[in-house]
Residue, then its C-alpha position, 0 to 999 in steps of 0.5 A: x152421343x157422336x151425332x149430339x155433340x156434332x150438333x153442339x159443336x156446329x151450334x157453338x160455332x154459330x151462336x159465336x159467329x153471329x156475336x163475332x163475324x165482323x171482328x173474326x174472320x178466321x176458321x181458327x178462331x172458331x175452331x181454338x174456342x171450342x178447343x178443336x183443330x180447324x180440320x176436324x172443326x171444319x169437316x164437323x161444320x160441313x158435315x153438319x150443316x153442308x157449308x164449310x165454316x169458310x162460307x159461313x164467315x163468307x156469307x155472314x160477312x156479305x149479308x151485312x155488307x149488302x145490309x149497311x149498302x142498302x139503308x144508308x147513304x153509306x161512305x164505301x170507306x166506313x164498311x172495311x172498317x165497321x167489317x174488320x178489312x184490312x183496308x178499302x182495297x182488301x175489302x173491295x176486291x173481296x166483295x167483287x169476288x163474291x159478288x162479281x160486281x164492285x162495291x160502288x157498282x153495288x151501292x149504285x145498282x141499289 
């Protein structure tokens, strides 16, 4: 039973995170919706699947940032928007951490 429901939970999250990553980037939204605390929710994620629910956002966030980068004269401006960033500075600074390179340094390598 224990192993079942570590899968329905880390299923939920993703199934979830798919529909909710550019709006919710917080652990504790996933976790409240399943009606967990963001401890035990996270170390059933990482458990389970490898990867705390952090780098999952991360990663989801990230892929579709490269994603809008790469198939459209894309206006920097318009990402920290359609991702849910606070603001084009927040975003940048995110991005380069991730990546190591700026978001403009990135659309212009593509």
């Amino acid at each position: 039973d224990i192993p079942d429901r570590k899968d329905e939970i880390f299923g939920k999250f993703i199934t979830m995170l798919c529909a909710n990553y550019r709006e919710q980037h917080e652990v504790a939204y996933y976790a409240e919706s399943q009606y967990l605390s963001c401890r035990y929710f996270s170390s059933i994620v990482k458990m389970t699947s490898g990867k705390t629910p952090m780098q999952w956002i991360t990663m989801m966030l990230l892929a579709e940032a490269k994603n809008l980068m790469g198939e459209m004269p894309i206006v920097l401006d318009y990402l920290y928007h359609r991702l849910n960033f606070p603001n084009q500075s927040y975003f940048g600074k995110w991005f380069k951490k991730q990546t190591g390179v700026s978001p403009l340094d990135f659309k212009s390598a593509i």
